[in-house]
Phi, psi and omega in degrees: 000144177174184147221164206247130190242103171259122186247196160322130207045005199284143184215129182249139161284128171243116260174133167186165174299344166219036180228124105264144199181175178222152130248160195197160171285105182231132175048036164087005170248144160264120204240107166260127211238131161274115137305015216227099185286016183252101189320318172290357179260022171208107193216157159263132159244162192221125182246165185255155174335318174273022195085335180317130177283126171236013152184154186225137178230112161305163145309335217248338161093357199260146182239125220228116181243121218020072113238163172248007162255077230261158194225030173169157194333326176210094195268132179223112181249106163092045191223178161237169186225125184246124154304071184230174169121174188217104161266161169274332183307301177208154171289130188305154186174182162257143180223122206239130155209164217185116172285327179318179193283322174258143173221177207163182150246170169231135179262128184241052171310140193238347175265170204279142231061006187299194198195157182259153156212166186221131148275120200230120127316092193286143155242221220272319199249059201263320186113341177234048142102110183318119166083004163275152166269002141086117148264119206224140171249083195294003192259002208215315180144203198269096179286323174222094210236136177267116162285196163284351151278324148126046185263123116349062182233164182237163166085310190249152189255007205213045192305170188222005186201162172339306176237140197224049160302113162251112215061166181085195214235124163282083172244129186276140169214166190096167148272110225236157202227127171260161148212151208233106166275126133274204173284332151294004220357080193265112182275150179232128154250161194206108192295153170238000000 
């Protein structure tokens, strides 16, 4: 226990048989630097009082919250990640961007009987339509796609009207009133 008085250029040093590294002051940020081209020789932790590792920053750039093997820039093993606050600038949120062709999220329920799903951003060679959006079943294809038009389809990646269902049973239940404008605008109502 102590503290450590980092001033403007101050570098305290680290050494070990496969560790190296500084800390140090630079342009007013405190800076933990590897000396060490080898990735595995250089990780940060940040552990709670009982020694438990809560969090890892690799050489390698990948960061890892509860876990110590992050399998990506930002790996969260058992945790949620909440979105809050109010800016003027842009609305709190997650915002997924990607030059590749689908870009998205995947919900990977993993217990028994979960199911994979993909929310996607189609792009040009995705197979269900540039600039559409995609409910995807990665085991099976495109269950629901929102075009870039505002086309439907449930069954078809290729709707030709508002609501486009292809096979299958349309059921309405309860006491529900359909109504249908055609063009004339002629109203048709029809109790179900």
């Amino acid at each position: 226990s102590g503290l450590w008085n980092f001033t403007g250029g101050a570098t305290f040093g680290l050494t070990a048989s496969t560790q190296a590294g500084v800390i140090l002051v630079s342009s007013g940020s405190l800076v933990v630097q590897s000396t060490s081209a080898t990735a595995a020789h250089f990780i940060l932790r940040v552990n709670n009082n009982a020694g438990t590792e809560l969090l890892r920053v690799r050489q390698d750039g990948r960061v890892g919250i509860g876990t110590a093997s992050p399998a990506s820039k930002l790996h969260c093993s058992t945790c949620a990640i909440i979105v809050d606050g109010v800016t003027s600038v842009e609305a709190p949120g997650i915002f997924v961007r990607g030059t590749d062709d689908n870009v998205g999220i995947r919900l990977d329920n993993i217990s028994t009987g979960g199911k994979k799903w993909e929310i996607l951003s189609l792009g040009a060679t995705s197979g269900y339509g540039t600039g559409n959006l995609g409910f995807i079943d990665p085991d099976v294809g495109a269950k629901m796609v929102i075009t870039n038009g505002g086309f439907v389809g449930i069954g078809t990646t290729v709707p030709a009207t508002k609501l486009h269902m292809s096979s299958g049973t349309l059921t309405v239940d309860g006491n529900t009133v359909l109504k249908i404008n055609n063009e004339e605008n002629t109203n048709i109502d029809e109790k179900l």
